[in-house]
C-alpha positions, 0 to 999 in steps of 0.5 A, spaced: 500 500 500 505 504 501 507 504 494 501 506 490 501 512 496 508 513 494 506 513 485 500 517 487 504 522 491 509 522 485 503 523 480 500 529 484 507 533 485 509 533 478 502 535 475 502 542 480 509 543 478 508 542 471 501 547 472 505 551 477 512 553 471 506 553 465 501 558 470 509 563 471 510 563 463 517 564 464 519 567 458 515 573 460 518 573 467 525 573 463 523 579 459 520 583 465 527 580 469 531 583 464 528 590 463 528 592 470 535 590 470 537 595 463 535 600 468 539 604 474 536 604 480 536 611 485 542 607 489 546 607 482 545 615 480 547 617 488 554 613 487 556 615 481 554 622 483 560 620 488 564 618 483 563 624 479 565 628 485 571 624 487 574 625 480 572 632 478 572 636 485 565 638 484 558 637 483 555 634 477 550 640 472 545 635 470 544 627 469 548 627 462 554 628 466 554 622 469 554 617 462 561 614 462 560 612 470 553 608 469 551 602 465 543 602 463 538 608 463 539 614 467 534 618 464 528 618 469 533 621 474 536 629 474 540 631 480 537 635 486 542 638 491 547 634 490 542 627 490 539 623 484 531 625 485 528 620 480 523 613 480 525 609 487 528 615 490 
């Protein structure tokens, strides 16, 4: 007996699993995965802001100052006293 228990425990488990991957449709996972990593977060603007203020002895004039210190898009953010204002900020 603890053997068909044992099969239909199995059965039951690997059906939810396929249900459960098939319901994330994880190509759509992906893509939004990898668009949200294209994009700088706040933390990223605010230390390339340091980064700049490190190399150039003084604070940067807009978020165009700032190509060349980060990787992905940056221009959802501009630069209020010193600190990056933008979305998550």
């Amino acid at each position: 007996m603890r053997l068909l228990e044992l099969v239909v425990a199995s059965c039951i488990t690997v059906s939810v699993a396929g249900a459960s991957y098939a319901a994330l449709k994880p190509d759509q996972l992906e893509a939004r995965a990898r668009a949200v990593a294209a994009k700088a977060d706040c933390r990223a603007v605010d230390t390339a802001i340091v980064a700049y203020v490190t190399l150039h002895d003084r604070d940067p004039a807009a978020i165009a100052d700032l190509d060349g210190l980060l990787k992905g898009d940056i221009s959802a953010y501009r630069i209020v006293d010193g600190t990056a204002a933008g979305p998550g900020c």
